[in-house]
VEXVEXLUM-299550 format. One line per field, with one value per residue (C-alpha): residue number from 1; x, z, y. Coordinates in nm, 4 decimals, padded with zeros to 6 digits. Last residue first. Layout:
<rs>
seq = NUM|...
u = X|...
w = Z|...
v = Y|...
</rs>
This chain:
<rs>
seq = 403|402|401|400|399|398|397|396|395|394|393|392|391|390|389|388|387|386|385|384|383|382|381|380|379|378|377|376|375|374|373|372|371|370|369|368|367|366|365|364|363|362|361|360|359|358|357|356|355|354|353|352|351|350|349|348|347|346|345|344|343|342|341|340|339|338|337|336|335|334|333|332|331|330|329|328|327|326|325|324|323|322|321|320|319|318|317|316|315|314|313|312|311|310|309|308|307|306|305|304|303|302|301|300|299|298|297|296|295|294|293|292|291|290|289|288|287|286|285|284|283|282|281|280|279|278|277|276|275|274|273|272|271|270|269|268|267|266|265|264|263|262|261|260|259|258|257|256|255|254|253|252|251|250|249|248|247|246|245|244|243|242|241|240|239|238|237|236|235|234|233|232|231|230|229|228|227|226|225|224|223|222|221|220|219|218|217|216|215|214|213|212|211|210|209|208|207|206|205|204|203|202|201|200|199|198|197|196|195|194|193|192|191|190|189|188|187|186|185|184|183|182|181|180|179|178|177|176|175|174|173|172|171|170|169|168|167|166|165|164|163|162|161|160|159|158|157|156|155|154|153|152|151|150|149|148|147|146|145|144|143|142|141|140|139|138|137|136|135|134|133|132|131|130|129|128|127|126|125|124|123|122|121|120|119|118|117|116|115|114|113|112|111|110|109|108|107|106|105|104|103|102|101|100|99|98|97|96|95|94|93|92|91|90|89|88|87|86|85|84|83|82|81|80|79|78|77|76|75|74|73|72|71|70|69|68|67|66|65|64|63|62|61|60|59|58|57|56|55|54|53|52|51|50|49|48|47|46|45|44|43|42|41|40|39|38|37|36|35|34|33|32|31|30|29|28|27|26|25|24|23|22|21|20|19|18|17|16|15|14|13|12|11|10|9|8|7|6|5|4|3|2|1
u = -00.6027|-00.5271|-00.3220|-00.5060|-00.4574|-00.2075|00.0748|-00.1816|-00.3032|00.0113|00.1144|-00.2185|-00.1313|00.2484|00.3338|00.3849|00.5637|00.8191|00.7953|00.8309|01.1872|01.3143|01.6004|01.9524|02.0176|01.7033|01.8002|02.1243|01.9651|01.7216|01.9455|02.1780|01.8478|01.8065|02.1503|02.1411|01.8247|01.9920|02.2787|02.0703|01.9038|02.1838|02.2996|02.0709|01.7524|01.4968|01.7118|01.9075|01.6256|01.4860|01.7721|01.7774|01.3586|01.4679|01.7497|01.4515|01.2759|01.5386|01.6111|01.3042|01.2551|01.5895|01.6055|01.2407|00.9499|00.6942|00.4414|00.1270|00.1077|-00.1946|-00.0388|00.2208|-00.0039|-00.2243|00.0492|00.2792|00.0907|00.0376|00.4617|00.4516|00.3062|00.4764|00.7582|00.8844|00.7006|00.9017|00.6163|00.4449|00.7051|00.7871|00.3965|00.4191|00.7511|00.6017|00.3380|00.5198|00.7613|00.5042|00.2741|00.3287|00.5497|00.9285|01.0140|01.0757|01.4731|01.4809|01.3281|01.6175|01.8907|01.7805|01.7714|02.0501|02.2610|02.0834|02.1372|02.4993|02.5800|02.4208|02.6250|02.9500|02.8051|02.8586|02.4423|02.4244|02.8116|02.8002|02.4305|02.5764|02.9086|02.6757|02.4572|02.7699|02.9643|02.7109|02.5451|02.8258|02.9100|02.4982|02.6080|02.8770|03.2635|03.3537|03.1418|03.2136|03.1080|02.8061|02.7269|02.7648|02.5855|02.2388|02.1701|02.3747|02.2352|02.3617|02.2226|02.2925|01.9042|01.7782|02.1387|02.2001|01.8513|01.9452|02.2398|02.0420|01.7806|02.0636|02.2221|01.8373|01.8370|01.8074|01.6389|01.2972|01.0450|01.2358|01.4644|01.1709|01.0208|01.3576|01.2389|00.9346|01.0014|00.7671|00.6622|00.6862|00.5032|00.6913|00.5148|00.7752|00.8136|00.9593|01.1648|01.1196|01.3084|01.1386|00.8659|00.5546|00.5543|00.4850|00.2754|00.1043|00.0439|-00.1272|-00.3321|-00.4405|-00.5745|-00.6895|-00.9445|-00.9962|-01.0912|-01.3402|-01.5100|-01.5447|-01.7022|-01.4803|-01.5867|-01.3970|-01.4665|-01.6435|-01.5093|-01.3998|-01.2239|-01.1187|-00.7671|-00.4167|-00.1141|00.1748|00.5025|00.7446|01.0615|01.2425|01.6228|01.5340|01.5282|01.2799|01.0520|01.1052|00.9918|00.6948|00.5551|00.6314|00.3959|00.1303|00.1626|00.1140|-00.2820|-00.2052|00.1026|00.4131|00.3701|00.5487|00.5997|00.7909|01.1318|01.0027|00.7122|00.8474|01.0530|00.7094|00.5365|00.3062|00.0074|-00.1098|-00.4912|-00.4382|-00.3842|-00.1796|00.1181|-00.1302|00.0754|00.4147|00.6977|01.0007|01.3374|01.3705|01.3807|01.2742|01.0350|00.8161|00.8122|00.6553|00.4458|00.3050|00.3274|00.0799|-00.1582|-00.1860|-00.2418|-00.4919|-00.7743|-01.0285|-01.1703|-01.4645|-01.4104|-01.1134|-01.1243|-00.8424|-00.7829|-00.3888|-00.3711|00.0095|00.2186|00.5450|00.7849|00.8430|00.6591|00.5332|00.1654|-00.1194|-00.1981|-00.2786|-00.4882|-00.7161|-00.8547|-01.1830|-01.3884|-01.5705|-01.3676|-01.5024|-01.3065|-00.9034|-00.7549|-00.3739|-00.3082|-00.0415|00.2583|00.3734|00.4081|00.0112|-00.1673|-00.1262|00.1264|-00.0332|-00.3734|-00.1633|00.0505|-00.2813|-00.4087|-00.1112|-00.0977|-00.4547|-00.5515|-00.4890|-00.8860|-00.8304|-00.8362|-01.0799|-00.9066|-01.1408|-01.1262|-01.3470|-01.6224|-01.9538|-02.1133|-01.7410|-01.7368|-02.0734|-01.9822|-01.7059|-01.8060|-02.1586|-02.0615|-01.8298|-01.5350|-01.1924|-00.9973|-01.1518|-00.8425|-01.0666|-00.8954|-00.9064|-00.7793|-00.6721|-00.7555|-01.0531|-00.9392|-01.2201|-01.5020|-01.3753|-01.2740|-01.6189|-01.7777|-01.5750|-01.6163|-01.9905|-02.0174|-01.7688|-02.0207|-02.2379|-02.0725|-01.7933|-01.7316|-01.3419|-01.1523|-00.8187|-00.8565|-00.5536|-00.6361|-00.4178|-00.2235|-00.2050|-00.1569|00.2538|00.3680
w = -00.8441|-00.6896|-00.9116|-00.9771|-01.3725|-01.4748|-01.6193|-01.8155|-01.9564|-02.0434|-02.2135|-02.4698|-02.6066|-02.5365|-02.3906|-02.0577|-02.1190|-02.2724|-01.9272|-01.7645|-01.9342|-01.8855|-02.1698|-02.1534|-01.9026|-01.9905|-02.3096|-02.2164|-01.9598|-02.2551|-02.5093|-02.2235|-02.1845|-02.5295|-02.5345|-02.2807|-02.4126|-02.7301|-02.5220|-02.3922|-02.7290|-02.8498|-02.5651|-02.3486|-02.2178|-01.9416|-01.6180|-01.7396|-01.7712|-01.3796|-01.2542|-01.4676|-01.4070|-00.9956|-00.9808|-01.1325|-00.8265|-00.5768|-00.7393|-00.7498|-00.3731|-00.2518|-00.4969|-00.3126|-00.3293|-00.1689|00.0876|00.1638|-00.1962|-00.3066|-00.5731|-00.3529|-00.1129|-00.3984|-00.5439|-00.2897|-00.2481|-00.6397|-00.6171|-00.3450|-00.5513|-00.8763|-00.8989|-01.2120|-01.4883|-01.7645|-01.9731|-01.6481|-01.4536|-01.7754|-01.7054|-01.3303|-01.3381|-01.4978|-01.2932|-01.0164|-01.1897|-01.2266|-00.9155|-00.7606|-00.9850|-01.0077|-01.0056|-01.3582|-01.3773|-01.0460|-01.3604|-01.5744|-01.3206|-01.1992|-01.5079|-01.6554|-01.3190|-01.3307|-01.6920|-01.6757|-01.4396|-01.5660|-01.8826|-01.7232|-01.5599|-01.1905|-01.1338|-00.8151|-00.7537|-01.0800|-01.0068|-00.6623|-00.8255|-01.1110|-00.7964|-00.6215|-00.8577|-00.9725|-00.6731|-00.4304|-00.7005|-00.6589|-00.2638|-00.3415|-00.3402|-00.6926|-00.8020|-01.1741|-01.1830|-01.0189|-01.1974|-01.5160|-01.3499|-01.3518|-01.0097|-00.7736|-00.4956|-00.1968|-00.0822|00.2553|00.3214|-00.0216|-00.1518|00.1834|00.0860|-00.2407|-00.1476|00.1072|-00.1853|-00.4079|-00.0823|-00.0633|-00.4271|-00.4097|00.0139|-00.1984|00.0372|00.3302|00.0812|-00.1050|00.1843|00.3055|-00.0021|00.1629|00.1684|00.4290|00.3704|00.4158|00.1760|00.0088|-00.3310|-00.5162|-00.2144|00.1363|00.2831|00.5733|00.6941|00.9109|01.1900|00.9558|00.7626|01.0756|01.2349|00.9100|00.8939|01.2580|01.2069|00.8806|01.0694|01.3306|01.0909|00.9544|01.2247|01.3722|00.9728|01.0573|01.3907|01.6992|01.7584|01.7864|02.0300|01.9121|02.1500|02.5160|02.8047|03.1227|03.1511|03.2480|03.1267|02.9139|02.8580|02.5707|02.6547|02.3656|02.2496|01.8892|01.8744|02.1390|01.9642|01.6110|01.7863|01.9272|01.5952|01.4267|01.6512|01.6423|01.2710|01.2110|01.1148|00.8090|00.6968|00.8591|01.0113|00.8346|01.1322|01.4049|01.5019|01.3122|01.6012|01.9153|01.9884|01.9354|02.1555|02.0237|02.2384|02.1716|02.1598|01.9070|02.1539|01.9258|02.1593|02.4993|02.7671|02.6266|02.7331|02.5814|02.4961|02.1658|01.8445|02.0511|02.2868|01.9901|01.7696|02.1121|02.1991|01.8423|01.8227|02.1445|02.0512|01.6378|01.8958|02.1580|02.1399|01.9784|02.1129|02.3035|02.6183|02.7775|03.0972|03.2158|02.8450|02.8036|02.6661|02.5209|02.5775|02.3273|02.4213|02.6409|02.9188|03.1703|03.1667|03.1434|02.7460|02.7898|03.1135|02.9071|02.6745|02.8443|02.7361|02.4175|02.1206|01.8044|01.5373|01.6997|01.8781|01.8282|02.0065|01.8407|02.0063|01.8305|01.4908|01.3490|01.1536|00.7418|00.7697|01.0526|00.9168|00.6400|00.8313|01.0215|00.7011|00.6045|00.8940|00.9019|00.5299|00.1403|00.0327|-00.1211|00.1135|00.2386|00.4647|00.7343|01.0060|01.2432|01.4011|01.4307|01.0900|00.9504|01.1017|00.9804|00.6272|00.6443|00.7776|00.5430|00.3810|00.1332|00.3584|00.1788|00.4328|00.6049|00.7866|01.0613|01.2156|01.5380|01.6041|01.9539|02.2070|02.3360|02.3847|02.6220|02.4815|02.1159|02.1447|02.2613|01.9876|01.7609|01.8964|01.8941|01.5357|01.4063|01.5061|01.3195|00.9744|01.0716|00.7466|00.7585|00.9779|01.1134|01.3707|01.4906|01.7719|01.6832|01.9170|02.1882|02.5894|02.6349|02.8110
v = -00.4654|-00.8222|-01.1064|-01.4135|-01.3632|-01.0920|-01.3065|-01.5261|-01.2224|-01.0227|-01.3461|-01.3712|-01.0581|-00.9204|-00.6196|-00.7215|-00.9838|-00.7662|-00.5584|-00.8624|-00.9923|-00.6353|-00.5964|-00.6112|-00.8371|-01.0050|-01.0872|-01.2606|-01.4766|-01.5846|-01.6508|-01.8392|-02.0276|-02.1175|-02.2090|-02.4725|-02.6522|-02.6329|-02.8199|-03.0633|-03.1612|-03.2378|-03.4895|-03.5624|-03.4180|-03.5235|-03.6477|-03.2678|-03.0919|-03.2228|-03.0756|-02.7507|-02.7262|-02.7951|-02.5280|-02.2838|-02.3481|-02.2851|-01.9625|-01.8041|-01.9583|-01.7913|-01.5258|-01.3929|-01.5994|-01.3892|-01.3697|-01.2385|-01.0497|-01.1946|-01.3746|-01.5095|-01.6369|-01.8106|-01.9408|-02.1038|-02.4293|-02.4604|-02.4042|-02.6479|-02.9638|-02.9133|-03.1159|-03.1509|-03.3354|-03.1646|-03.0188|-02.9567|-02.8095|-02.5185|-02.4227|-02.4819|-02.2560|-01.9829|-01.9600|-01.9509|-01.6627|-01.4570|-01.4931|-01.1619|-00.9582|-00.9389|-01.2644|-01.3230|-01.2372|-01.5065|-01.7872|-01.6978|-01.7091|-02.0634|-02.2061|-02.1123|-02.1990|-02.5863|-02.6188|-02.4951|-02.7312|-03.0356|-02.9542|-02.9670|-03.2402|-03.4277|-03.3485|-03.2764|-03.1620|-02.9591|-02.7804|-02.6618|-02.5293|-02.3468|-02.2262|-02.0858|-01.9058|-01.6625|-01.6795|-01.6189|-01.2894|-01.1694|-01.2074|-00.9447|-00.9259|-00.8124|-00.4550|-00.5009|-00.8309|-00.7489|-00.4715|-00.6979|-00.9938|-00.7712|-00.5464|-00.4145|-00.2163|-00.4497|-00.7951|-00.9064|-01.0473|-01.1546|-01.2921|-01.5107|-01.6533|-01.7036|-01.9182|-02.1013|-02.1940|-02.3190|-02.5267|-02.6673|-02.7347|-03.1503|-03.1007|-03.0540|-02.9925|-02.8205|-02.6250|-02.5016|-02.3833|-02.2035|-02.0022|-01.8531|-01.4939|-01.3298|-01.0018|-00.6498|-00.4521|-00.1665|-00.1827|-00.3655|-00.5985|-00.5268|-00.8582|-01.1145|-01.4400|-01.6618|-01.5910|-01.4320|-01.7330|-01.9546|-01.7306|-01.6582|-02.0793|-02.0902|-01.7776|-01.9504|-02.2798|-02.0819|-01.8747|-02.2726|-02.4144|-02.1667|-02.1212|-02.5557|-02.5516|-02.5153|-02.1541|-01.8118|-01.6135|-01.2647|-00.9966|-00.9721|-00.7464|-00.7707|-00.6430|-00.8357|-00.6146|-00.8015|-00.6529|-00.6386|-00.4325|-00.2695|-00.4116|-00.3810|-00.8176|-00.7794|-00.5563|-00.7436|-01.0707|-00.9272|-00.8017|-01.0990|-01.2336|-00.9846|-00.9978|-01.3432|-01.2751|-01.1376|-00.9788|-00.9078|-00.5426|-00.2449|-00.1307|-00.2909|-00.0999|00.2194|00.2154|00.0795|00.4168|00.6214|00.3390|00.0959|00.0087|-00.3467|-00.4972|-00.7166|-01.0608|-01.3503|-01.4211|-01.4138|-01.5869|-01.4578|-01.6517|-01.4765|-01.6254|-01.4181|-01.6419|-01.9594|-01.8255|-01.6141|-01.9556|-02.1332|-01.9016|-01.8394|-02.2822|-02.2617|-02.0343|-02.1967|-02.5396|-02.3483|-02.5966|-02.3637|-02.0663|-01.9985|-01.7845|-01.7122|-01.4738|-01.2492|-01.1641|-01.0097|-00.6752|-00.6168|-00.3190|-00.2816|-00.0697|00.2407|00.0829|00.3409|00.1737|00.4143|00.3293|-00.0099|00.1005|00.2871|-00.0302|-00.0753|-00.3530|-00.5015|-00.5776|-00.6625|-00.4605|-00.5581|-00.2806|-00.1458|00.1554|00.3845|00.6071|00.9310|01.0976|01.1095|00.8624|00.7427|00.4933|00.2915|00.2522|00.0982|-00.0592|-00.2355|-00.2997|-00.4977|-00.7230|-00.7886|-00.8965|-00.7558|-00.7152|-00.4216|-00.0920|00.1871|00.3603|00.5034|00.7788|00.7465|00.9480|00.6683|00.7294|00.6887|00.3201|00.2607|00.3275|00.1463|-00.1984|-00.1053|-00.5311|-00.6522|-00.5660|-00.5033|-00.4487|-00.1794|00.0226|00.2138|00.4949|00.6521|01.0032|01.0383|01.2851|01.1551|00.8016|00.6135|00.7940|00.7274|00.3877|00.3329|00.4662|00.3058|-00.0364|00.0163|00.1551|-00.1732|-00.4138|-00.4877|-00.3660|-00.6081|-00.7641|-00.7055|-00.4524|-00.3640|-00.0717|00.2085|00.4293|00.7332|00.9943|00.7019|00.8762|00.9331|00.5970
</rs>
């Protein structure tokens, strides 16, 4: 493999550190630019790093993965090394192996760490979806060929990126292969902050392993509908048809275009959910509740966190479930996963189901033609921009959510 034109560093509170690592990055990569992606470090991580010869991004607080793409997006044409902020040891023979893939440092020596569960369910996640065996699943140090590049980047966010990483290589045809070096950085310890940095490696690996999607901003993250299926087996065929919607989708948008357009996902959902909300709830009415309410709360999901919020608010006054959505939140409001039809869908399935235990009669079908009101208005109209506009609404809407 060509030598790396960029060294690429995620970074976070490492003002200690990050001078050495750059420095030696430096000596052992003359040729290649290396830049520091600080993400969002409260500490001199950046200023150091620049005092040593990098390159830095200074970034919001939006974790590994999506530093990393960033760092990513702004270097050079060509292959990438990957190298995590505390690393100690020489990184050269990464970059000598002939592998036009995916080359992956693996520690000869362990030290610290915890008991190797997030480890084992990486290896175990990576084994299923490509029949791998990986000894080190979660190791940053990586060289990225030219080919490997397009087939991996943008990373899944946070720290399931390296295995999501893998996963995409294989599933491009390109080799993944492991190299054993001596090297070390900060282990980990089995005190509480040790715990819990596994404890999220374990979840992103999880995330970062199902079904992903670029957001608004082009980020490429996990969308955690199957979640909703899992929890609340009622809407799981409403959750599968939004799934099916956020992978095979076309351009349409709106139930005109789709209409107009015939065979599209948008069409399975039209049909699909009403069909789902009939056999669940053996109502005419049931069935419009459920598709009303599912369409109205996917027209809201196009922000982080506004349609979750919405549906705690509606859950509340209809004592729904609410115990996943306040699970969901915070990674949907900072953007390390999102809902997609599946989950926007899923969750507005469960307001229709739990409207129709709720309302009878009368007050079933206003409930029905307020939504239809609503549906109908945000066909024509952007139901966010209007809540965008509005005092008091635009607040709510904006809470939690990153700069």
């Amino acid at each position: 493999m060509a030598e790396p034109v960029a060294v690429v560093v995620a970074a976070r509170d490492e003002g200690e550190r990050i001078a050495a690592t750059v420095v030696a990055l430096r000596a052992q990569f003359p040729g290649a630019e290396v830049i520091v992606a600080d993400d969002g470090s409260r500490d001199g991580t950046a200023a150091a790093a620049e005092r040593a010869g990098a390159v830095v991004l200074r970034l919001p607080r939006r974790g590994k993965g999506q530093a990393l793409s960033a760092a990513e997006r702004a270097a050079a044409p060509g292959p990438l090394l990957l190298c995590d902020a505390d690393l100690e040891g020489d990184l050269r023979p990464l970059a000598e192996d002939p592998t036009d893939g995916i080359v992956v440092a693996l520690f000869t020596e362990r030290v610290g760490g915890g008991f190797g569960i997030a480890k084992g369910v990486a290896q175990a996640i990576i084994h299923l979806r490509t029949g791998l065996e990986p000894e080190e699943p979660l190791s940053g140090q990586r060289v990225v060929s030219a080919r490997a590049r397009p087939a991996v980047f943008p990373l899944a966010p946070g720290f399931g990126c390296e295995t999501r990483m893998t996963i995409d290589a294989a599933a491009a045809g390109l080799p993944v292969v492991e190299v054993p070096l001596t090297l070390s950085h900060r282990p980990t310890a089995r005190d509480a902050a040790g715990f819990l940095h596994r404890g999220r490696q374990l979840v992103d690996a999880l995330l970062a392993a199902g079904p992903l999607a670029l957001n608004h901003r082009g980020l490429r993250l996990p969308l955690v509908g199957w979640t909703l299926a899992v929890a609340h087996p009622s809407v799981a065929a409403v959750a599968a048809i939004g799934i099916a919607d956020d992978l095979w989708s076309g351009p349409e948008r709106g139930i005109r275009a789709h209409v107009r357009a015939g065979r599209t996902t948008g069409m399975l959902k039209l049909l699909g959910i009403p069909l789902a909300g009939l056999a669940a709830t053996r109502s005419v009415s049931g069935a419009l509740l459920v598709a009303l309410s599912a369409n109205a709360l996917n027209q809201l999901d196009t922000k982080p966190g506004r349609a979750l919020k919405a549906y705690l608010v509606a859950a509340t006054a209809l004592r729904a479930p609410r115990g996943i959505a306040v699970l969901l939140l915070p990674y949907d409001l900072d953007e390390m996963a999102m809902l997609g039809d599946g989950g926007a869908n899923a969750l507005g399935a469960l307001l229709g189901l739990n409207s129709v235990r709720r309302l009878t009669g009368r007050g079933r079908w206003l409930a029905i033609a307020a939504l239809a009101g609503l549906n109908f208005l945000g066909e024509r109209r952007s139901l966010g921009k209007l809540i965008e506009r509005t005092p008091g609404l635009a607040q709510l809407d904006a809470w939690g959510r990153p700069a």
